[in-house]
C-alpha positions in Angstrom: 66.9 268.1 136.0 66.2 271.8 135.4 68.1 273.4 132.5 69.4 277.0 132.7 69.1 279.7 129.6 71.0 282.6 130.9 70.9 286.1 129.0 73.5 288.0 127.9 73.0 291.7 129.3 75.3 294.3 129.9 78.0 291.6 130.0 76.6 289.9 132.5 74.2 287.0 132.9 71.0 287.4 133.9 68.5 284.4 135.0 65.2 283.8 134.3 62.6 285.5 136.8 59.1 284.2 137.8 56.4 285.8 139.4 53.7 283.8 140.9 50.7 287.0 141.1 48.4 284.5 143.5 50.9 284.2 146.2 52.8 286.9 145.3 55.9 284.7 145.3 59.2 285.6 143.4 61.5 282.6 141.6 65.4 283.2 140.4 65.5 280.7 138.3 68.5 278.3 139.2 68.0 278.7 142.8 66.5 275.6 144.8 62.7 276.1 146.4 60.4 274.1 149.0 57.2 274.1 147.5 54.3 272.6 149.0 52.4 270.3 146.0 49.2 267.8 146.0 51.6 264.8 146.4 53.6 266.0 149.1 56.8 268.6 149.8 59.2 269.2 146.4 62.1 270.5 146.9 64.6 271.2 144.2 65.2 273.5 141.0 62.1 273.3 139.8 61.4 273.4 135.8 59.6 275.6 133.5 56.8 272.9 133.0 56.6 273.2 136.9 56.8 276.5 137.6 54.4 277.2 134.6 51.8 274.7 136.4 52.2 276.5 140.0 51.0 279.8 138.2 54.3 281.4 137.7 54.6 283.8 134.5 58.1 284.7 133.3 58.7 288.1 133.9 60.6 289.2 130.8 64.4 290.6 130.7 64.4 294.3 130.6 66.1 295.8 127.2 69.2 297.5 127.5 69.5 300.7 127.9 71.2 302.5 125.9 72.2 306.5 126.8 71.0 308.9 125.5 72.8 312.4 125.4 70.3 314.4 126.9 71.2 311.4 130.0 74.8 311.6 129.4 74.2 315.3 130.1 72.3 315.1 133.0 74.5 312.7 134.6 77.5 315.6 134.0 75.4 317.7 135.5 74.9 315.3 138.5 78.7 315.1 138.9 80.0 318.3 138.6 77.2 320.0 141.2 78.5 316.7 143.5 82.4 317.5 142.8 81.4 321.2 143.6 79.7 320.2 146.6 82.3 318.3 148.0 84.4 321.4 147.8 82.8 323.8 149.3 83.9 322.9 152.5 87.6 324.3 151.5 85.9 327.9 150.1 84.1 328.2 153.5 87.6 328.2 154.8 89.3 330.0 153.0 85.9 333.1 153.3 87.2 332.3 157.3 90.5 333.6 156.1 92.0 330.3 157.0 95.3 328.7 155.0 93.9 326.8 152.2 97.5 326.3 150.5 97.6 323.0 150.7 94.6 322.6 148.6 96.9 324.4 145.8 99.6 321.7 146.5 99.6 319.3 143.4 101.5 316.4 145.4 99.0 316.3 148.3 95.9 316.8 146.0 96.8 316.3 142.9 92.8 316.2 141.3 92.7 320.6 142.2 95.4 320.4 139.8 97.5 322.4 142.0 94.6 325.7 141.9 91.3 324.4 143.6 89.9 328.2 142.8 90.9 327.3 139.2 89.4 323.8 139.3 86.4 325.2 140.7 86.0 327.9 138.2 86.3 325.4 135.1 83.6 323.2 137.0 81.1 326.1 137.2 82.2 326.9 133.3 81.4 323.5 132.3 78.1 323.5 134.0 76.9 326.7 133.0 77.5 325.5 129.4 75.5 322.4 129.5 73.0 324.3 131.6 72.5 326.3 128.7 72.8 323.4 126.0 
């Protein structure tokens, strides 16, 4: 019978991984395989010793990641150009001179915080300044 070691990252377990590089064959460890061996057909979880012997290497855990700011910033930056995008759909109406009013209404969109041309602007603020950080 196989044993399992499973790795705490990111609080969430991770198996082992194998790579065989002659067949280019990828094992989850855990997970039941058909293997075709000198005796005959196994089939099964197979264990380290075995998978070790069929030329699999374990193909190590990656380190977590931790964030750095300059990542923290970029990812701001991701979110506010994607939040500005989104919006630009209403400015295009309103340059159309069509009623964007409802836009400005906090019960029907209540994430503008009742001024999308407000919301907008602080966006643009924000950006500019980590641009510039």
């Amino acid at each position: 019978m196989a044993f399992l070691l499973e790795v705490m990252t990111n609080n969430r377990f991770m198996k082992k991984q194998y790579y065989n590089s002659t067949t280019k064959e990828w094992y989850n460890e855990g997970q039941s395989m058909t293997k075709r061996v000198e005796n005959g057909v196994f089939t099964g979880i197979p264990s380290e010793e075995q998978l070790q012997a069929w030329g699999y290497e374990e193909v190590p855990v990656p380190a977590d990641h931790e964030p750095t700011e300059e990542d923290l910033r970029r990812q701001r930056l991701a979110d506010i150009q994607a939040r500005l995008a989104d919006t630009d759909y209403i400015i295009l109406k309103m340059a159309e001179g069509r009623d964007i009013s409802e836009y400005n209404d906090a019960t029907l969109h209540p994430e503008y915080g009742g001024d999308i041309l407000a919301w907008r602007q602080a966006l643009r603020e924000e950006y500019n300044a980590l641009e510039r950080a």
